[in-house]
MDAnalysis code that builds the backbone (N, CA, C; Angstrom):
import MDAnalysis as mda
import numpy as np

u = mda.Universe.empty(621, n_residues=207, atom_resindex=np.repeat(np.arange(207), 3), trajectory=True)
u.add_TopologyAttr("name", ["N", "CA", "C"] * 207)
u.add_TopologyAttr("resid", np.arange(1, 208))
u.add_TopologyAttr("resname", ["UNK", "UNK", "UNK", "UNK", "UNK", "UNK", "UNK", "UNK", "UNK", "UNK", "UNK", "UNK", "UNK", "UNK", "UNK", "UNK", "UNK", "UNK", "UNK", "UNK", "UNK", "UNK", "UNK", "UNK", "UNK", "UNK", "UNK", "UNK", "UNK", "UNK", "UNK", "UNK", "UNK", "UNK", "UNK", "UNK", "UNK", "UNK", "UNK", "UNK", "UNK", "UNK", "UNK", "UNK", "UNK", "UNK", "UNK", "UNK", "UNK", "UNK", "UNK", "UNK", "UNK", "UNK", "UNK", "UNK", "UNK", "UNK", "UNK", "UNK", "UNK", "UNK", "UNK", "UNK", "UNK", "UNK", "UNK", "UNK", "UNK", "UNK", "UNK", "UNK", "UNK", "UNK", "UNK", "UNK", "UNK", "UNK", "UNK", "UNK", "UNK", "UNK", "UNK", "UNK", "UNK", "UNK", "UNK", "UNK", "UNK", "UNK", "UNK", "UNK", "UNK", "UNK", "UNK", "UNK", "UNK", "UNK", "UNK", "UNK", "UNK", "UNK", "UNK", "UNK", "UNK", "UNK", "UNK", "UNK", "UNK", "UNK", "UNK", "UNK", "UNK", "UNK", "UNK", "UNK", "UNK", "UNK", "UNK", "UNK", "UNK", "UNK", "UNK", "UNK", "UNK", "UNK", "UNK", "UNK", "UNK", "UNK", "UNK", "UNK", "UNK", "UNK", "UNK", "UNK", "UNK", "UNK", "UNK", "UNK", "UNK", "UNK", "UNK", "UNK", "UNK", "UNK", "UNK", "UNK", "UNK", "UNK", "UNK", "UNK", "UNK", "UNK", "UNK", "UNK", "UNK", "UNK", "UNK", "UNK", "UNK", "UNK", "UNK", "UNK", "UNK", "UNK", "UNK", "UNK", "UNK", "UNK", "UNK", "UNK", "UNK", "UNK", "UNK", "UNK", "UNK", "UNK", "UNK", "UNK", "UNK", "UNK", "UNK", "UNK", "UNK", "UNK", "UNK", "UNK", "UNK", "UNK", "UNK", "UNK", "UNK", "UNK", "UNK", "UNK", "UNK", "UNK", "UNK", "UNK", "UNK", "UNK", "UNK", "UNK", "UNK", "UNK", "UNK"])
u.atoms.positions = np.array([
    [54.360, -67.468, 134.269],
    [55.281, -67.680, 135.393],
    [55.311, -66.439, 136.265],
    [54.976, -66.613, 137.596],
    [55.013, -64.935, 138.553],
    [56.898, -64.768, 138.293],
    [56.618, -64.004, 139.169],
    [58.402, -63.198, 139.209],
    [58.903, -64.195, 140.254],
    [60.105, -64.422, 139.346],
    [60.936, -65.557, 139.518],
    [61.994, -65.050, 141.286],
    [62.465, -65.799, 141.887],
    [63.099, -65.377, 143.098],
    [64.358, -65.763, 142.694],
    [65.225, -64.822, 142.944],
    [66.608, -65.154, 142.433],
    [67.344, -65.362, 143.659],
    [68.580, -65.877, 143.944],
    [69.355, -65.738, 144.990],
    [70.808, -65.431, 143.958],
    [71.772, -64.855, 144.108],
    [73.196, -64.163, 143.982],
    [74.132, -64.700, 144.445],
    [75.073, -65.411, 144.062],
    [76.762, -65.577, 144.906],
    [77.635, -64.950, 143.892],
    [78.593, -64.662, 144.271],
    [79.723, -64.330, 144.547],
    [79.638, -62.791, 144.124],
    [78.828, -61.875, 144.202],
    [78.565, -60.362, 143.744],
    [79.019, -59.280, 144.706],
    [79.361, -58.504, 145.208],
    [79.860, -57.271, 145.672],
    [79.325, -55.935, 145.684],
    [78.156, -55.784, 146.076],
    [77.657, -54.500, 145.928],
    [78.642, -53.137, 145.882],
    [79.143, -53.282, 147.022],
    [80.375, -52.241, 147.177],
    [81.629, -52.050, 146.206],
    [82.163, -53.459, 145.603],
    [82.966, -53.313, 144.639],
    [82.944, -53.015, 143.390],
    [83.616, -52.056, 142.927],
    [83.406, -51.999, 141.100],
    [83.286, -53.090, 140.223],
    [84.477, -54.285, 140.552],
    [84.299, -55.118, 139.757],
    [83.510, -56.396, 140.070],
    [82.692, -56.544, 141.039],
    [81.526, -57.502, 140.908],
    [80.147, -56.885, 141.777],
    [79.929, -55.725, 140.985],
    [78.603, -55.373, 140.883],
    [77.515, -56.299, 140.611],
    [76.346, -55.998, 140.519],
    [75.214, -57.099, 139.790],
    [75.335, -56.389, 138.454],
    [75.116, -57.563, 137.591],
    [75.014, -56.703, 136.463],
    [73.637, -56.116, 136.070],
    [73.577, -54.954, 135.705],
    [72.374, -53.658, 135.171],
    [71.371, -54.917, 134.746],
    [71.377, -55.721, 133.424],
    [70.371, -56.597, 133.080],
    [69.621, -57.453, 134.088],
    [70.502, -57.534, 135.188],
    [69.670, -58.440, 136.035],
    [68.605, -57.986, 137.192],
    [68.961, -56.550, 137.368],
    [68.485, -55.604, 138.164],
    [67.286, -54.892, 137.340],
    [67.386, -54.447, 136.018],
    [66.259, -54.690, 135.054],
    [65.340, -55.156, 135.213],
    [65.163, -56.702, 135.339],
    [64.475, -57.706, 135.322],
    [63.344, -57.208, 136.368],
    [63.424, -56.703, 137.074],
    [62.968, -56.755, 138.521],
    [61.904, -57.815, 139.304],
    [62.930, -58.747, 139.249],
    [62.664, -60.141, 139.539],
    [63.026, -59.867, 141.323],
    [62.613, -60.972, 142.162],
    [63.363, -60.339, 143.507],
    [64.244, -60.953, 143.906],
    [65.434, -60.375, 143.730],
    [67.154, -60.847, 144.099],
    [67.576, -60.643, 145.444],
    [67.671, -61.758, 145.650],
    [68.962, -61.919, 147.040],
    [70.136, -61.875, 147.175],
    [70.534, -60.860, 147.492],
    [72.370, -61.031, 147.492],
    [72.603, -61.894, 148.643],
    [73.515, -62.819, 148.508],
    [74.045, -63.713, 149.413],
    [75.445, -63.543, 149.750],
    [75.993, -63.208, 150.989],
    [77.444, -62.556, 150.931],
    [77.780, -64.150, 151.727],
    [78.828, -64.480, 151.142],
    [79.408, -65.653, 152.040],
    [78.977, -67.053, 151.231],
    [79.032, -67.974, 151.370],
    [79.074, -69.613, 151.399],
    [78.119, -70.270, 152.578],
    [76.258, -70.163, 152.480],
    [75.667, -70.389, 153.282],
    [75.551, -72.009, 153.643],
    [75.139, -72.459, 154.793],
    [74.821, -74.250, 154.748],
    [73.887, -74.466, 153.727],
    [74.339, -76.228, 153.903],
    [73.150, -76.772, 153.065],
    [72.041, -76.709, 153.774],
    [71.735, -76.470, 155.027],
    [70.499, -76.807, 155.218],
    [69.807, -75.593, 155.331],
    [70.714, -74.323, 155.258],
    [69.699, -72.964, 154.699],
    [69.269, -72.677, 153.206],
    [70.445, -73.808, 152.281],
    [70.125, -73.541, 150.703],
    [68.761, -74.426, 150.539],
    [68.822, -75.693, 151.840],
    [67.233, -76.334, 151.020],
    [65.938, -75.593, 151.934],
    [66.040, -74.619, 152.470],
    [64.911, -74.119, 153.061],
    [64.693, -73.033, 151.967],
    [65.143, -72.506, 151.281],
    [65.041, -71.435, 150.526],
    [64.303, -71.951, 149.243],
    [63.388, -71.368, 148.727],
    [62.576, -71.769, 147.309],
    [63.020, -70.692, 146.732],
    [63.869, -70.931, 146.317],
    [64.782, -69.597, 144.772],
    [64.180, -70.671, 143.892],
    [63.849, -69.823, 142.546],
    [63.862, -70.310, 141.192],
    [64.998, -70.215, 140.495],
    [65.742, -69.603, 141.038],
    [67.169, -69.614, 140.021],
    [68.092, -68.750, 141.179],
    [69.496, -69.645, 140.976],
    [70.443, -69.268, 141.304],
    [71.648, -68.765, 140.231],
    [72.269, -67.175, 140.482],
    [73.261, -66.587, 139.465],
    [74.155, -66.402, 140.534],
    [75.265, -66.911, 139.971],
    [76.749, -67.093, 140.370],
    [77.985, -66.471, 139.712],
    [78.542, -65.749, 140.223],
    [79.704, -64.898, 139.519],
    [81.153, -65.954, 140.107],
    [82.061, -66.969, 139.371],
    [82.893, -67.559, 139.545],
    [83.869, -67.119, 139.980],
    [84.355, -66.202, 139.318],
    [85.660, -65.091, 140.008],
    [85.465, -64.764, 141.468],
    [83.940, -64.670, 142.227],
    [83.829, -64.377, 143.382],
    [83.220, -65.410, 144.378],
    [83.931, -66.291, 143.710],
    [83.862, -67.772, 144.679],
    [84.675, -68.762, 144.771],
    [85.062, -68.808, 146.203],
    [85.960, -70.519, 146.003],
    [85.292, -71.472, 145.566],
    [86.083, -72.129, 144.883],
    [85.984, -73.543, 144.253],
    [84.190, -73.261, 143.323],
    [84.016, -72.718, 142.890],
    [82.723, -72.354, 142.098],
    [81.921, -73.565, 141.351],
    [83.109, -74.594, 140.886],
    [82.187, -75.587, 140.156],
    [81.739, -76.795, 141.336],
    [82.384, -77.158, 142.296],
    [82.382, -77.477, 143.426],
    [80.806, -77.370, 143.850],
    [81.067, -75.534, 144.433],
    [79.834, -74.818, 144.564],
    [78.173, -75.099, 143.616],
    [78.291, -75.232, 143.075],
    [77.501, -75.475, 141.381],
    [77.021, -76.721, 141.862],
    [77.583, -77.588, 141.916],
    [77.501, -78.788, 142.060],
    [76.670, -79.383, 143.469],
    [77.428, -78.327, 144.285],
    [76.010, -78.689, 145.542],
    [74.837, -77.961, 145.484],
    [74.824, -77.007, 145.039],
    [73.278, -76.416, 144.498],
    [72.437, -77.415, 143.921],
    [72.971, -78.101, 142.541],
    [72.285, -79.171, 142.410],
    [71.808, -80.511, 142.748],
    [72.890, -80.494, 143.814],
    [72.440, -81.953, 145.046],
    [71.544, -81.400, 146.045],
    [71.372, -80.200, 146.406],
    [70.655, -79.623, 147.557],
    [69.362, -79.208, 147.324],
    [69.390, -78.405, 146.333],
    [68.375, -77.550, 145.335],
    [67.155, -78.040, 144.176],
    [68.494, -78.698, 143.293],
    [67.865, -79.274, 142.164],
    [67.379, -78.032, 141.370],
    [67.402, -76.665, 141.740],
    [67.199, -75.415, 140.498],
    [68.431, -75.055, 139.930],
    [67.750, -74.462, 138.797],
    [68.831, -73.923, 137.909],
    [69.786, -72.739, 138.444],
    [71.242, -73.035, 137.659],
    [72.214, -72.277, 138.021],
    [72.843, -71.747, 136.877],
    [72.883, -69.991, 136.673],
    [73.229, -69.723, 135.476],
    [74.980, -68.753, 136.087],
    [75.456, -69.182, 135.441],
    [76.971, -68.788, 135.750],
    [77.073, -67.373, 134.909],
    [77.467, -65.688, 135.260],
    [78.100, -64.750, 134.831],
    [79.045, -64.521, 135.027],
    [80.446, -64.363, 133.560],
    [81.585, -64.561, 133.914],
    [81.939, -62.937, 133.122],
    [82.947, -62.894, 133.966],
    [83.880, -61.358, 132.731],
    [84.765, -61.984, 131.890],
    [85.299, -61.019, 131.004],
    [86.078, -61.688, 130.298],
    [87.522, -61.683, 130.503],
    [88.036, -63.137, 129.651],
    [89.587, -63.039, 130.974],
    [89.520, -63.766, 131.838],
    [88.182, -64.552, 132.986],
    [88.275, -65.416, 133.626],
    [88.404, -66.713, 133.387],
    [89.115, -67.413, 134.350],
    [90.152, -68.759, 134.139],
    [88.903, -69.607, 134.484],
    [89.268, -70.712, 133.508],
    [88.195, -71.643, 133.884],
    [88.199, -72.384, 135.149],
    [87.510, -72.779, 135.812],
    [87.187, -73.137, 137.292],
    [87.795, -74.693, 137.295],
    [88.910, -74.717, 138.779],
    [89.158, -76.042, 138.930],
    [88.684, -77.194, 138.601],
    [89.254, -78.034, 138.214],
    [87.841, -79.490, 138.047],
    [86.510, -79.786, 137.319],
    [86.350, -78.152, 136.579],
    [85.306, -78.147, 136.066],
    [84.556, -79.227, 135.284],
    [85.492, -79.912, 134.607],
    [85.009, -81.333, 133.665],
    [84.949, -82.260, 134.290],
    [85.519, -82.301, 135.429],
    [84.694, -83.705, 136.203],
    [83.275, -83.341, 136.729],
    [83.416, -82.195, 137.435],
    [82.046, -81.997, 137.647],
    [80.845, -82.105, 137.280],
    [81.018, -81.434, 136.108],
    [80.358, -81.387, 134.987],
    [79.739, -82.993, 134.331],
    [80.087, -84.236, 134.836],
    [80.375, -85.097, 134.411],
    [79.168, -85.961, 135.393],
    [79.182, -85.050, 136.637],
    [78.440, -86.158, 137.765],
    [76.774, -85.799, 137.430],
    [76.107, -86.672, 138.050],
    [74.977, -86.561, 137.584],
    [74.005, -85.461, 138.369],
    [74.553, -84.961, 139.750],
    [73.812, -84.167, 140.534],
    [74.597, -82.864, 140.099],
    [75.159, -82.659, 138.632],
    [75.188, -81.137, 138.513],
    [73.772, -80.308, 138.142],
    [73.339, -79.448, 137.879],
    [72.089, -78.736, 137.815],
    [71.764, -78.503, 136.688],
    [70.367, -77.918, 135.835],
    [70.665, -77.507, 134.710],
    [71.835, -75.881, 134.359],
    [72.195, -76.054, 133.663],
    [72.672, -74.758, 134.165],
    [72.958, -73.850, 132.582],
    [73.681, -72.674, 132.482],
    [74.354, -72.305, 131.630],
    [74.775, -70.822, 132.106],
    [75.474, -70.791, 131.115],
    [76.957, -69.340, 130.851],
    [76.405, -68.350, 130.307],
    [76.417, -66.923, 130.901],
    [76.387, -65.467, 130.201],
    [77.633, -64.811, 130.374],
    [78.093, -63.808, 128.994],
    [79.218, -62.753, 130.375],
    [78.363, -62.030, 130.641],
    [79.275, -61.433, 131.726],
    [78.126, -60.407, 132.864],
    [77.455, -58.873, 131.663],
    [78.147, -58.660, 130.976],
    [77.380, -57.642, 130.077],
    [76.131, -58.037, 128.835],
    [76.018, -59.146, 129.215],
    [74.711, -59.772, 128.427],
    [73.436, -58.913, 128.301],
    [72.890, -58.488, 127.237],
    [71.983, -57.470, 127.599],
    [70.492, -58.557, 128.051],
    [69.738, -57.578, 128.422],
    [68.618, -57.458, 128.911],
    [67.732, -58.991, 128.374],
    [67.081, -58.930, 127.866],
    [66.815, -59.693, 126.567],
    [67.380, -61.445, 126.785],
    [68.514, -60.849, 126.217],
    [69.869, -62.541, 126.501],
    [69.420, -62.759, 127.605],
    [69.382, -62.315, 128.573],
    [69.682, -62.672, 130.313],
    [68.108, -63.438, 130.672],
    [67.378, -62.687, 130.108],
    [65.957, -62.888, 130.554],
    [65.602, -64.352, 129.627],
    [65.991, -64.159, 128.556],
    [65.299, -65.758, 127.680],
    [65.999, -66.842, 128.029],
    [67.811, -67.037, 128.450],
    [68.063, -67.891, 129.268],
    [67.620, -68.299, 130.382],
    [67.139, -67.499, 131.445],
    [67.099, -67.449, 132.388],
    [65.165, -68.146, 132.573],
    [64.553, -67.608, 131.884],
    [63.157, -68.399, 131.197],
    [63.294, -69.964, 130.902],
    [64.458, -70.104, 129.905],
    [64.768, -71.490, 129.461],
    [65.140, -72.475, 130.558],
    [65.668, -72.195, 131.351],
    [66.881, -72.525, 132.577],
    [65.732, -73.103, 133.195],
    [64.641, -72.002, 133.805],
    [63.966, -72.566, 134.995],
    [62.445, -73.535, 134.779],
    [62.469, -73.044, 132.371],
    [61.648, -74.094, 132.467],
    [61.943, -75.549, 131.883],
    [63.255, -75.562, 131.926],
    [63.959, -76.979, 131.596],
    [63.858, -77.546, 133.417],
    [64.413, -76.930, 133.814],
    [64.532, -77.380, 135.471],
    [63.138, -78.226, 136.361],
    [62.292, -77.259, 135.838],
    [61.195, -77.255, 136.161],
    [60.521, -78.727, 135.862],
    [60.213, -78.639, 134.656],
    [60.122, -80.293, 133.731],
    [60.774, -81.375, 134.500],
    [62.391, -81.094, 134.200],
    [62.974, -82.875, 134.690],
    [62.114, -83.001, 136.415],
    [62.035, -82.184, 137.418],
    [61.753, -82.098, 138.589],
    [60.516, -82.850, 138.816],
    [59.562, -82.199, 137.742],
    [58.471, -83.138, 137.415],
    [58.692, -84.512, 136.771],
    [59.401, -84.842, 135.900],
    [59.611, -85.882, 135.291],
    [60.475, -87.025, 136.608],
    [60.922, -86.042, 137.362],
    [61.993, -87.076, 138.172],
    [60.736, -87.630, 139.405],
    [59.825, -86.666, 139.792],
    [58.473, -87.251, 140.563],
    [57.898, -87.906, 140.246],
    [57.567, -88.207, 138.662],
    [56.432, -88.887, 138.366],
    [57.345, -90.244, 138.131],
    [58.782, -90.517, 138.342],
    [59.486, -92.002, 137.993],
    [59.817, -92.360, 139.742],
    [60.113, -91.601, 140.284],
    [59.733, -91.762, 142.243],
    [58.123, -92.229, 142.731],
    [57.099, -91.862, 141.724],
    [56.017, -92.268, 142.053],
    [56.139, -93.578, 141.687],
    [56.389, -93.762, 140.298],
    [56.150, -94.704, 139.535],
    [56.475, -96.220, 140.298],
    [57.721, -95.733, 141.093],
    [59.135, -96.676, 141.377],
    [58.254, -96.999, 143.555],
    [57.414, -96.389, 143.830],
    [56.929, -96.266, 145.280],
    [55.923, -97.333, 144.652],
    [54.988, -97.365, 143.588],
    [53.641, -97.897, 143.403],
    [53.785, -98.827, 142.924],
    [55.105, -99.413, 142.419],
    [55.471, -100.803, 141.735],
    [56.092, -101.483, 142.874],
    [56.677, -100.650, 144.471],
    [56.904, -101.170, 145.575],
    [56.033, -101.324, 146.325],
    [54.953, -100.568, 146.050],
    [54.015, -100.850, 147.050],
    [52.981, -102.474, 146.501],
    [53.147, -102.587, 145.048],
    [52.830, -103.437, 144.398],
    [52.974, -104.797, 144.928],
    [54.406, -104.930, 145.039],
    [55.420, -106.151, 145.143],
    [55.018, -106.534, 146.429],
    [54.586, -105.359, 147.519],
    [54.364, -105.707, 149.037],
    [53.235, -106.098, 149.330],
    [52.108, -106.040, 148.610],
    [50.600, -105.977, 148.697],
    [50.758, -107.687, 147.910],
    [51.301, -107.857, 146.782],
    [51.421, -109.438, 146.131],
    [51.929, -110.518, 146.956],
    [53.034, -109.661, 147.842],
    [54.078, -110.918, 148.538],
    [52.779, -111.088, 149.694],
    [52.035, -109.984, 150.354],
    [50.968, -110.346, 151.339],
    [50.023, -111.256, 150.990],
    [49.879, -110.856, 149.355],
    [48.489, -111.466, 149.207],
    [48.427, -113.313, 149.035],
    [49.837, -113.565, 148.725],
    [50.282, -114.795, 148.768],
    [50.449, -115.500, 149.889],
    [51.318, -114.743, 151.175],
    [50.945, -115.734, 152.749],
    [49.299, -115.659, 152.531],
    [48.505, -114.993, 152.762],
    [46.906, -115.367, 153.119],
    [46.353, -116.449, 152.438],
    [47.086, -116.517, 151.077],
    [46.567, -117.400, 150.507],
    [46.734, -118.990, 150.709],
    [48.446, -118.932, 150.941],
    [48.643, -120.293, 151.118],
    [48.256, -120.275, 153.070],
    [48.120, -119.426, 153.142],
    [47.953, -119.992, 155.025],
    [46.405, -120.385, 155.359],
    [45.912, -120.026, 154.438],
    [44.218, -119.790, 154.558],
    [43.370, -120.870, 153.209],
    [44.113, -121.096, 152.449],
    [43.819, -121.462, 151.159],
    [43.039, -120.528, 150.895],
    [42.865, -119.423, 150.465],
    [42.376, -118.391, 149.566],
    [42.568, -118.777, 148.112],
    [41.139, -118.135, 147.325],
    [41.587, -117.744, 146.514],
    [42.365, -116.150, 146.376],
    [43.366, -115.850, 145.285],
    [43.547, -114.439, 144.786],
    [42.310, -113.253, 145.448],
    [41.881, -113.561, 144.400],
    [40.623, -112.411, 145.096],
    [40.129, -112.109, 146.041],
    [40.130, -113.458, 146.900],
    [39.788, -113.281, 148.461],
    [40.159, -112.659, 149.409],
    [42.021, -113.139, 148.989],
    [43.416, -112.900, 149.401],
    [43.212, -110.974, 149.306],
    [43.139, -110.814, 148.163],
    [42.966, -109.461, 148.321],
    [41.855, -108.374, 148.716],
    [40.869, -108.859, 149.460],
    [39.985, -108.367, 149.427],
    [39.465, -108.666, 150.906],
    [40.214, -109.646, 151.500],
    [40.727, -109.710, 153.101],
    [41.809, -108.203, 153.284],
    [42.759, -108.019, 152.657],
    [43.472, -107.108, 152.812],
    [42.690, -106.037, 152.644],
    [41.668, -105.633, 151.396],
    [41.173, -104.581, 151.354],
    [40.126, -104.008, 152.297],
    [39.801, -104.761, 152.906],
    [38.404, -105.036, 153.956],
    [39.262, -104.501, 155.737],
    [40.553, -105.355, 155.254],
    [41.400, -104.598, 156.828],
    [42.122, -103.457, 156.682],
    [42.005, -102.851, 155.868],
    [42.317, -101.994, 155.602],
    [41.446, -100.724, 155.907],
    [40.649, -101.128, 154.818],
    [39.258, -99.799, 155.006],
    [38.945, -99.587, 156.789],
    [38.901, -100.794, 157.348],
    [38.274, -101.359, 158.621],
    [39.408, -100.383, 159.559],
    [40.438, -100.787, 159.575],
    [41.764, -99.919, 160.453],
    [42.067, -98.391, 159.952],
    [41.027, -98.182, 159.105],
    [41.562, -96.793, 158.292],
    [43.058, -96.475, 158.125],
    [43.751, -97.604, 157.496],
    [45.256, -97.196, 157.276],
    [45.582, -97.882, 155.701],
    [46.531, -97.786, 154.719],
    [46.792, -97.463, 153.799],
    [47.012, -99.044, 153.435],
    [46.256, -99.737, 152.534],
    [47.029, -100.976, 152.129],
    [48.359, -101.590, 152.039],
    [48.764, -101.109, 152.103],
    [50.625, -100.890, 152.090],
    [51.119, -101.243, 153.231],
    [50.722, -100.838, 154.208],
    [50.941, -100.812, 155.464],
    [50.213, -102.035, 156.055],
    [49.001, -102.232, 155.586],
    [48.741, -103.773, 156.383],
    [49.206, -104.807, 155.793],
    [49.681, -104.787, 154.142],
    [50.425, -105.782, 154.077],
    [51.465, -106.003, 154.064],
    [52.246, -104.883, 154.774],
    [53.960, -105.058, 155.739],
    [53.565, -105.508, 156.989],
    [52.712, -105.313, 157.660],
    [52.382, -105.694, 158.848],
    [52.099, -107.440, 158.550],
    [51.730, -107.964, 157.851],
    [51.089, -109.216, 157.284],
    [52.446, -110.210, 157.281],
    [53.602, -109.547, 156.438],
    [54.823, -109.701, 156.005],
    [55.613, -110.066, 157.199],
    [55.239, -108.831, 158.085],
    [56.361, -108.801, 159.245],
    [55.777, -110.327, 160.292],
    [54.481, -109.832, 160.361],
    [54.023, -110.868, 161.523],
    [54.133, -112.644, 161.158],
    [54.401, -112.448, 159.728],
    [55.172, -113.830, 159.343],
    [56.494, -114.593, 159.548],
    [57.263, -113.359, 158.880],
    [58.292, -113.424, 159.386],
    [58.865, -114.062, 160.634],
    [58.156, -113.191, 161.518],
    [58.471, -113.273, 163.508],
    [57.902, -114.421, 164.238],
    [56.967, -115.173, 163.408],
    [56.203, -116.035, 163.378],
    [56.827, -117.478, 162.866],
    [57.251, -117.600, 161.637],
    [58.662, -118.284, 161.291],
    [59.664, -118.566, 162.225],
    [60.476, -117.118, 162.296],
    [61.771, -117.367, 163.264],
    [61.161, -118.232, 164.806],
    [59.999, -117.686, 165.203],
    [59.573, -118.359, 166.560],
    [59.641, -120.031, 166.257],
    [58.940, -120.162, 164.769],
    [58.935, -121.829, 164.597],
    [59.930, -122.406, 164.708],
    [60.946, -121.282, 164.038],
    [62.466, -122.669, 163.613],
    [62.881, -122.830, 164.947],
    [62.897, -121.556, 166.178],
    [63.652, -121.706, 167.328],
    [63.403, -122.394, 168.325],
    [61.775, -122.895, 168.349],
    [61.244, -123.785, 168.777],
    [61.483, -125.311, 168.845],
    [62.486, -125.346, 167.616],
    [62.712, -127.176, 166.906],
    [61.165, -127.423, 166.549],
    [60.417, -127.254, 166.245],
    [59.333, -127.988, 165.558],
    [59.307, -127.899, 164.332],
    [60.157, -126.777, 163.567],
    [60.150, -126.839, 162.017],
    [61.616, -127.950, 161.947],
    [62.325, -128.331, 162.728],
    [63.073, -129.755, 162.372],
    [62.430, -131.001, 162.494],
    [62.541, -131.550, 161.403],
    [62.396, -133.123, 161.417],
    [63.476, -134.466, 161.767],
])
């Protein structure tokens, strides 16, 4: 894995009590301090591998957490001191399905701790991301399936085709238009459709 890109909330360079902590600066991974509560549409331009969040130095933090993982989809590892109150709402949150992978250090976690979570984090993250592409593929090619069958069926009954023919008219206009099977048999679909409605409005599909 190259060196991981970190991004930072709720940390304080200037303040004593939310410094970065020493282990993470260790690492010398390349960290972004982030001062403030940026948009979503600067958190999805950003390719961080991991986001670390100090709760004490953020409103509504699990909130926060929670859109990282609707926006992001990377891991979010929370450093807390000790003594801090657990975060509003946290168990509902926790509950929805666009929270992130995530997990808990306190901020004095040594070196070591910080780094093998933080390993684990981004290669659990990493996986479902892949696993969640290859069921989006899966779920596009069983649609593109259904659209190419429902085509291959008008040709057939409009033409009396056989199957094979049926598909191999499609494959032939396809190659021929240089455009994606998929697409000529929505076009196939549609021009039926519009073709239909013209009949019924006509009165000739009444008897």
């Amino acid at each position: 894995m190259n060196k991981p890109e970190v991004i930072v909330f709720g940390f304080d360079p200037a303040g004593p009590g939310g410094r970065l902590p020493g282990a993470l600066l260790d690492t010398g991974w390349s960290i972004l301090v982030q001062v403030g509560w940026p948009s979503e549409q600067w958190l999805a331009r950003r390719q961080a591998d991991l986001f670390v969040m100090r709760p004490a130095g953020i409103e509504r933090p699990a909130e926060r957490t929670r859109t990282l993982g609707r926006v992001t989809g990377r891991p979010v590892l929370w450093m807390v001191d000790p003594g801090d109150p657990e975060p509003e709402g946290l168990w509902q949150h926790l509950a929805s399905e666009d929270w992130p992978v995530w997990a808990l250090l306190p901020a004095d976690a040594p070196k070591w701790q910080l780094v093998a979570v933080c390993r684990a984090l981004m290669g659990s993250a990493g996986r479902l991301q892949q696993a969640r592409q290859m069921v989006d593929e899966a779920m596009r090619k069983l649609e593109d399936r259904k659209i190419i069958e429902r085509a291959k069926g008008i040709l057939m009954d409009r033409f009396d085709l056989a199957e094979s023919e049926a598909y191999k008219r499609l494959r032939d206009t396809a190659m021929r238009q240089r455009k994606p099977l998929r697409e000529i048999a929505q076009s196939i679909i549609e021009f039926t459709a519009l073709d239909e409605t013209g009949y019924r409005r006509s009165g000739r599909g009444r008897r």
